[in-house]
N, CA, C and O of each residue as an XYZ file, in Angstrom:
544
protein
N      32.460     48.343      6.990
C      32.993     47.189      7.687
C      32.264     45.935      7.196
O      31.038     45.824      7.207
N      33.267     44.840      6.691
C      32.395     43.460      6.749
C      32.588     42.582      7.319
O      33.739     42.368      7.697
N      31.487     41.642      7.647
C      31.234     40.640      8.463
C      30.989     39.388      7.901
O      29.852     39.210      7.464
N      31.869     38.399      7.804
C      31.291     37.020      7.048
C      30.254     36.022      8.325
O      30.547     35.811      9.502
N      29.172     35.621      7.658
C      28.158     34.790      8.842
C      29.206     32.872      8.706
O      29.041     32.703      7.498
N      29.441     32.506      8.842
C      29.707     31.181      8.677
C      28.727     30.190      8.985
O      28.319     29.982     10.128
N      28.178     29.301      7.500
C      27.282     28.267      8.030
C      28.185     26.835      8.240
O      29.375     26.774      7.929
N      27.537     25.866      8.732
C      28.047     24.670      8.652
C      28.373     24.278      7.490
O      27.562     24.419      6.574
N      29.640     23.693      7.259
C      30.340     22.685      5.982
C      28.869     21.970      5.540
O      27.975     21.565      6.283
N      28.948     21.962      3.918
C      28.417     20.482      3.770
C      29.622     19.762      3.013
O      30.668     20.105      2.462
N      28.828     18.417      3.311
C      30.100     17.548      2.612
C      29.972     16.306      1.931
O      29.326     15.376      2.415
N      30.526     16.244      0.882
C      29.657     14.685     -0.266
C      31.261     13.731     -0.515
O      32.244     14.242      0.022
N      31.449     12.615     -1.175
C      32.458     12.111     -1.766
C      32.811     12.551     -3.209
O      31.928     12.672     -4.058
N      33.884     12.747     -3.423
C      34.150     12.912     -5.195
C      33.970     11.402     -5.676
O      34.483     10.458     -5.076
N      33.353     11.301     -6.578
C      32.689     10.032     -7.494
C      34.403      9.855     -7.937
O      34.825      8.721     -7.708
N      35.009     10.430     -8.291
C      36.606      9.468     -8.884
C      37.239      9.646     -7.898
O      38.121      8.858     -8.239
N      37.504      9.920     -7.153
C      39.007      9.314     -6.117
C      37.810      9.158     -4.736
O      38.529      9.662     -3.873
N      36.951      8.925     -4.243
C      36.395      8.906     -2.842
C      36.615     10.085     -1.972
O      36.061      9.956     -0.881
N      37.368     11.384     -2.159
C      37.881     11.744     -1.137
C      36.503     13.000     -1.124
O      35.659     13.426     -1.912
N      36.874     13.193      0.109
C      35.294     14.059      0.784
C      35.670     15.628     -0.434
O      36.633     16.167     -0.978
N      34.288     15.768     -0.331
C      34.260     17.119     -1.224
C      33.542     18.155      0.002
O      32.570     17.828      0.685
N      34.322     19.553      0.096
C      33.730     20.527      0.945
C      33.336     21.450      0.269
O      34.059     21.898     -0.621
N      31.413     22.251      0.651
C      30.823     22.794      0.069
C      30.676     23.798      1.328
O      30.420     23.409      2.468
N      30.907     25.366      0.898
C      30.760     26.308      1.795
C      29.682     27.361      1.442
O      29.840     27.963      0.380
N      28.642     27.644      2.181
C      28.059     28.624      2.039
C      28.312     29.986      3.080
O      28.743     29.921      4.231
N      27.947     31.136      2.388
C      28.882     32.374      3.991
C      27.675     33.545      3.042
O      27.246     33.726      1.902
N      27.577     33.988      4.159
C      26.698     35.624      4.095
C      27.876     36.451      4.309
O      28.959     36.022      4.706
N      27.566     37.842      3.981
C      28.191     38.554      3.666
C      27.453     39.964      4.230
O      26.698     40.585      3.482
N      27.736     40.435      5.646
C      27.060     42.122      5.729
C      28.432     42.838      5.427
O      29.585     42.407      5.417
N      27.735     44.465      5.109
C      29.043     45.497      5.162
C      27.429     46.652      5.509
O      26.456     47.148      4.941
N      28.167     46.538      6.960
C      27.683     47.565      8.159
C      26.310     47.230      8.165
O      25.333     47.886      7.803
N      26.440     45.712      8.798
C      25.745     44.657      9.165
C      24.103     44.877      8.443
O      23.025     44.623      8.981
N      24.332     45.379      7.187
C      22.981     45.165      5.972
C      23.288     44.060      5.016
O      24.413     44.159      4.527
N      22.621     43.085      4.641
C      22.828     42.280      4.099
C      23.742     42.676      2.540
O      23.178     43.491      1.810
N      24.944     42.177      2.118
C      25.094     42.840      1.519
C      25.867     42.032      0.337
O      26.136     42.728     -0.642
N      26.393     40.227      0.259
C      26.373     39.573     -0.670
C      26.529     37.896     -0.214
O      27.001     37.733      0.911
N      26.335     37.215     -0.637
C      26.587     35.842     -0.157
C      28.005     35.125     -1.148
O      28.247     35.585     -2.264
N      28.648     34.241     -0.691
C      29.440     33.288     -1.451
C      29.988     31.912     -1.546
O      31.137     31.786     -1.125
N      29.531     31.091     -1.909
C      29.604     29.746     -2.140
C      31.349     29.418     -2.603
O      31.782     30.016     -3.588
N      32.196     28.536     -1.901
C      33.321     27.391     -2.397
C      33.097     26.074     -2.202
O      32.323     25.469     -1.460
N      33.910     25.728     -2.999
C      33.699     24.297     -3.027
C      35.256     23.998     -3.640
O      35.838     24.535     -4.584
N      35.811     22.621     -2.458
C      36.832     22.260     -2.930
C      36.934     20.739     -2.251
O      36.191     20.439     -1.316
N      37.808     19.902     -2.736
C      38.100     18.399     -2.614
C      39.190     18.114     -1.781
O      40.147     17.841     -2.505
N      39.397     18.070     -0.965
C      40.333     17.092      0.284
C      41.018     16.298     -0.445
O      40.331     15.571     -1.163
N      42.234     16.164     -0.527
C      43.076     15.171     -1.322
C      44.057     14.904     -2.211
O      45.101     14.272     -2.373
N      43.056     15.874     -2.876
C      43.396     16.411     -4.682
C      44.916     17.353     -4.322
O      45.217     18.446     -3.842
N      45.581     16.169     -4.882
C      47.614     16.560     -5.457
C      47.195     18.153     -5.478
O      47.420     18.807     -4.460
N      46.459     18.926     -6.868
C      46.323     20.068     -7.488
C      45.199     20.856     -6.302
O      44.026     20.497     -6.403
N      45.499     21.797     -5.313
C      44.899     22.477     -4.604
C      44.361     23.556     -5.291
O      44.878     24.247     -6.168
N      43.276     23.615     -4.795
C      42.705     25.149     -5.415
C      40.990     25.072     -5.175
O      40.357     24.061     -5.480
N      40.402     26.188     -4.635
C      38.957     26.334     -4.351
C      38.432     27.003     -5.631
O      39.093     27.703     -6.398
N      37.081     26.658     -5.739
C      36.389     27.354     -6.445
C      35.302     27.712     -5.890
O      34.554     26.995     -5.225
N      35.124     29.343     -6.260
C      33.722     30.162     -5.811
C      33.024     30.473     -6.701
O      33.235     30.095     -7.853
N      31.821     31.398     -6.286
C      31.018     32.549     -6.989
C      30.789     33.799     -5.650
O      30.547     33.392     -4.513
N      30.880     35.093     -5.897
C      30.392     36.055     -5.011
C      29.702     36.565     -5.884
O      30.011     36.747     -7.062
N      28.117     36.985     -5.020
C      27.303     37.373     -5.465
C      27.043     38.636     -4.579
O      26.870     38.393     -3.384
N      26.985     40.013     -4.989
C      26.485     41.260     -4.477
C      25.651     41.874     -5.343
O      25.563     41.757     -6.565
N      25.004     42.592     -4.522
C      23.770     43.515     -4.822
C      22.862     43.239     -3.750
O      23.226     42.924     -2.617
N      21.331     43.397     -4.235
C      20.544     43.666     -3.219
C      20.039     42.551     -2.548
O      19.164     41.895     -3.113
N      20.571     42.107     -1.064
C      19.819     40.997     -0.903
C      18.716     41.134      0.265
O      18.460     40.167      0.982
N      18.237     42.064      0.383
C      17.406     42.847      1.177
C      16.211     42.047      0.765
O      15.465     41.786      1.709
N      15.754     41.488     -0.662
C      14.923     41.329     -1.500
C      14.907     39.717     -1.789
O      15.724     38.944     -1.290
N      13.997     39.385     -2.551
C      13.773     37.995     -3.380
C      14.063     38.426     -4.693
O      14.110     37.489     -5.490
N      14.290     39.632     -5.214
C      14.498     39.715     -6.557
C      16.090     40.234     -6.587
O      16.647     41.165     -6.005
N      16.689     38.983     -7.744
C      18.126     38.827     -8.141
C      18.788     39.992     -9.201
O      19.981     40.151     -9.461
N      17.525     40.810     -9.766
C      17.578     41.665    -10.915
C      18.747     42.771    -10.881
O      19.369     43.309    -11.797
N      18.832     42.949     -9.089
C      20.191     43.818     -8.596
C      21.286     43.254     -8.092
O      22.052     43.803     -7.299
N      21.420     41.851     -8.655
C      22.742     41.813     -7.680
C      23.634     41.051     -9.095
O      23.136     40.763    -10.184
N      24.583     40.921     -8.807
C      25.897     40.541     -9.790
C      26.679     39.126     -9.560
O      26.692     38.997     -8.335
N      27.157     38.311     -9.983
C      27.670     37.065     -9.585
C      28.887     37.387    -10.094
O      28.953     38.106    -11.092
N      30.331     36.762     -9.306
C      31.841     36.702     -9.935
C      32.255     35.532     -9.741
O      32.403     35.160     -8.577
N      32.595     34.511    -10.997
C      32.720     33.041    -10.466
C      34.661     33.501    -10.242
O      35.304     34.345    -10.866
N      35.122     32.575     -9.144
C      36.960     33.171     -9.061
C      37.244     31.611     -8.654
O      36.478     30.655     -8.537
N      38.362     31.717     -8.523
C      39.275     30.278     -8.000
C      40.136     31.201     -7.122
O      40.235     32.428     -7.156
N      40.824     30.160     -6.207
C      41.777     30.420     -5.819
C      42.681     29.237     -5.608
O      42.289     28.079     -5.754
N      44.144     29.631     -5.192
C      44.723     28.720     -5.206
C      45.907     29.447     -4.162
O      45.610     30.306     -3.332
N      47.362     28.899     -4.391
C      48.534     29.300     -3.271
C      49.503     29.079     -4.568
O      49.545     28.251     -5.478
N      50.232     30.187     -4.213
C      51.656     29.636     -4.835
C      52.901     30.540     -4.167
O      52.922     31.768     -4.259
N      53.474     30.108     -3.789
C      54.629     30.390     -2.798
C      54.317     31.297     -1.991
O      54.623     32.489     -1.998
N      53.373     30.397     -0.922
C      52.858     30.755     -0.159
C      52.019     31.400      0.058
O      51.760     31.461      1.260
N      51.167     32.188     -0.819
C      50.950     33.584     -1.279
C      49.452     32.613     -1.566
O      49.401     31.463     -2.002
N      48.301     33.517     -1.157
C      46.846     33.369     -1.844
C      46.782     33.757     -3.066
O      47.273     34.877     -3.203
N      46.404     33.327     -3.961
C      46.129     34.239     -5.543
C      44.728     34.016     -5.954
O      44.288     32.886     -5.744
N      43.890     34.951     -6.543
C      42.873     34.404     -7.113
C      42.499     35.222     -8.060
O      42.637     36.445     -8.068
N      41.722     34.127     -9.372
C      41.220     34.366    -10.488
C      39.992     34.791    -10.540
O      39.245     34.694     -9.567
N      39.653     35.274    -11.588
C      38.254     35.369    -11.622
C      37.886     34.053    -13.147
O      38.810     33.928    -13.950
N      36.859     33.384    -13.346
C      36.744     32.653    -14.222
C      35.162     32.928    -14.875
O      34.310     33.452    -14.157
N      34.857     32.541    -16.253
C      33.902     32.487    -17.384
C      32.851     31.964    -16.672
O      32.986     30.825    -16.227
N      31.928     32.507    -16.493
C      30.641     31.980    -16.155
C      30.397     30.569    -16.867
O      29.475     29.905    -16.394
N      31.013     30.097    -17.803
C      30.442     28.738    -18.161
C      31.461     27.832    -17.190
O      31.165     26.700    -16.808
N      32.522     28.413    -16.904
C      33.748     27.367    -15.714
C      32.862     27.498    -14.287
O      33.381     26.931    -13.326
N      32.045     27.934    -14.132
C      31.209     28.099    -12.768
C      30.390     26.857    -12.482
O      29.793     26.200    -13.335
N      30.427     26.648    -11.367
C      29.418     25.098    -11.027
C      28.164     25.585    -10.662
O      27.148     24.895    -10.747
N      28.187     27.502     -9.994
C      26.945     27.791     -9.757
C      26.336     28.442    -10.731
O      27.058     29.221    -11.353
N      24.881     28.341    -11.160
C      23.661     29.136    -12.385
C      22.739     29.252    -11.365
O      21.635     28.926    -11.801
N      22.681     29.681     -9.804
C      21.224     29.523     -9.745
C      20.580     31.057    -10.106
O      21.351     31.993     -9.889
N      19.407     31.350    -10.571
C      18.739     32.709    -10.820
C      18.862     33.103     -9.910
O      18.587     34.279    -10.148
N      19.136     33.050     -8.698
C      19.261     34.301     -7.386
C      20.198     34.666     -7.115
O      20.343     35.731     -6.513
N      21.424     33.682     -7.572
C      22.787     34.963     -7.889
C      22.649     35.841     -8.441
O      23.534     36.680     -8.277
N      21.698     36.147     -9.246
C      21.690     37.223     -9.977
C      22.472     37.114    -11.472
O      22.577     35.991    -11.964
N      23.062     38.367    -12.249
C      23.616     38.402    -13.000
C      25.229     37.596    -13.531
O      25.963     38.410    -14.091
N      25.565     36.791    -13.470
C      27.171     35.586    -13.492
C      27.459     36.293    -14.851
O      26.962     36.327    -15.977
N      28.643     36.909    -14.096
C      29.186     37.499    -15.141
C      31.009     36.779    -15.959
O      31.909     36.522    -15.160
N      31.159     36.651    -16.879
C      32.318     36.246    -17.798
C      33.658     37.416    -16.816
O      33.620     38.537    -16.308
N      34.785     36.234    -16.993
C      35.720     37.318    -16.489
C      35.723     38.702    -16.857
O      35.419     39.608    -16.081
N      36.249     38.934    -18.662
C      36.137     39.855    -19.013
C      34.932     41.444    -18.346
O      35.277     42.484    -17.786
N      34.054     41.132    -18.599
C      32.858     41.696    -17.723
C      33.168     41.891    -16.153
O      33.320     43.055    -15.782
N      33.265     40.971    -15.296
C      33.505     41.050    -14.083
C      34.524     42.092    -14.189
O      34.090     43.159    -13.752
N      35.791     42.163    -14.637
C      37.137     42.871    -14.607
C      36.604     44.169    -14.727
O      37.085     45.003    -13.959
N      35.713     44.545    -15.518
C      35.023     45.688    -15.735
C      33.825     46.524    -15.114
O      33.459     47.640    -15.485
N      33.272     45.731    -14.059
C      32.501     46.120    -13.390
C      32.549     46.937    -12.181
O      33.263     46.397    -11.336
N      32.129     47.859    -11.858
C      32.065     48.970    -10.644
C      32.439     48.164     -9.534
O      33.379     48.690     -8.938
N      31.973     46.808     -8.886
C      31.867     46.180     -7.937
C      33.352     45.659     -8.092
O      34.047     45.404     -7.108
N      33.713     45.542     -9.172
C      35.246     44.853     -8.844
C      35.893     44.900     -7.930
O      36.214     43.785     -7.517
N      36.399     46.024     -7.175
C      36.608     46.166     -5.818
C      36.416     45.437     -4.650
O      37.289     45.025     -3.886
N      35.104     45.297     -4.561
C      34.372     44.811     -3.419
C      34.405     43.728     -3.559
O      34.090     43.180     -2.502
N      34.795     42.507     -4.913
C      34.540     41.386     -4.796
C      36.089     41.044     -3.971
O      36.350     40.240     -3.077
N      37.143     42.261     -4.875
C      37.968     41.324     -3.956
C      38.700     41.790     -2.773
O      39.730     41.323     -2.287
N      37.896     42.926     -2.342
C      37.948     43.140     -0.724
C      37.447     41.931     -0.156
O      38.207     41.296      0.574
N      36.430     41.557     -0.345
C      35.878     39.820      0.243
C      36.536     39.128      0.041
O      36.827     38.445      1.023
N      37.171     38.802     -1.124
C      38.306     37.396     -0.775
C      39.299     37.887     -0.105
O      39.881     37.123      0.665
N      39.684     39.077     -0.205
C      40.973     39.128      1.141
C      39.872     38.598      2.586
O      40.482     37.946      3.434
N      39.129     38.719      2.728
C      38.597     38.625      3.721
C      38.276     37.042      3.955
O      38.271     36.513      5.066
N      38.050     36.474      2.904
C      37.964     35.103      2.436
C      39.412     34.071      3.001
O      39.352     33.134      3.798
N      40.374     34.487      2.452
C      41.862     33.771      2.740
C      42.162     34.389      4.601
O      42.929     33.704      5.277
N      41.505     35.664      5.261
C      42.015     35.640      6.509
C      41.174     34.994      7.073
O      41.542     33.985      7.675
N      39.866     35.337      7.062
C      38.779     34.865      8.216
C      38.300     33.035      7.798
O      38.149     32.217      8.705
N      38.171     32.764      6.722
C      37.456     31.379      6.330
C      38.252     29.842      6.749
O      38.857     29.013      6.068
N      37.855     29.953      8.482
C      38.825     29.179      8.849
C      39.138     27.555      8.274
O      40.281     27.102      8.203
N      38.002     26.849      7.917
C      37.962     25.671      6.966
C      38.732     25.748      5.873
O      39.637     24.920      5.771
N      38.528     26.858      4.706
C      39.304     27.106      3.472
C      40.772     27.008      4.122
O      41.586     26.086      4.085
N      40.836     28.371      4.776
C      42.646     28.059      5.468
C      43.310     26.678      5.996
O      44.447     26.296      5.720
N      42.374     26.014      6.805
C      42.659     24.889      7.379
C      42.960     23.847      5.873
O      43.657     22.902      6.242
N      42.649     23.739      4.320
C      42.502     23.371      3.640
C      43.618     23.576      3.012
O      44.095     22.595      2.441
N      44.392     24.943      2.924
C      45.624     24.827      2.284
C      46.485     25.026      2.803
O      47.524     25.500      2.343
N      46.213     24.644      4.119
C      47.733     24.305      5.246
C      47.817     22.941      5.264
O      48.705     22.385      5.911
């Protein structure tokens, strides 16, 4: 079973159009052990809708990143419908070393965890009431 923690929005201006930029941070248990965190970030405004993440799983029991995996994804809507990508670790806004490993689509597509990243974004498009509130 998973559980997303929800922290408070942060929130800055986009330097070219003014419009507020929303930055999300969310924990992640499955059978309430810590079990991955995931960062979006998307712009209020912007004609072209679409969030961008990273999910990071493995061990976060720890300070050491050596076990856990990063998947940078987008998402977006198209007839009606949630869809999401996975994208190149260099299209990612996040590098920090405690994500752990940021892996290239290719790679991600291939990884054991694949699954689980996107059991979380289904979980992402029902429960993440801000994101939803964002592409309604």
């Amino acid at each position: 079973m998973i559980r997303i923690e929800f922290e408070e929005p942060n929130k800055e201006i986009c330097s070219c159009c003014n419009n507020e930029i929303i930055k999300l941070t969310r924990f992640v248990f499955k059978d309430e052990d810590a079990f991955a965190i995931y960062y979006l970030k998307f712009t209020m405004g912007h004609e072209d809708k679409y969030a961008i993440g990273i999910i990071s799983i493995g061990d976060w029991g720890t300070d050491q990143p050596k076990n856990r995996f990063a998947f940078p994804f987008r998402i977006w809507t198209s007839d009606n419908n949630y869809q999401v990508g996975l994208m190149d670790k260099e299209e990612s806004e996040w590098k920090h070393e405690i994500l752990g490993n940021i892996l290239d689509r290719k790679d991600a597509l291939e990884h054991p965890w694949i699954k689980e990243v996107f059991h979380i974004t289904d979980h992402i498009v029902d429960e993440d009431k801000i994101l939803i509130e964002y592409f309604n």
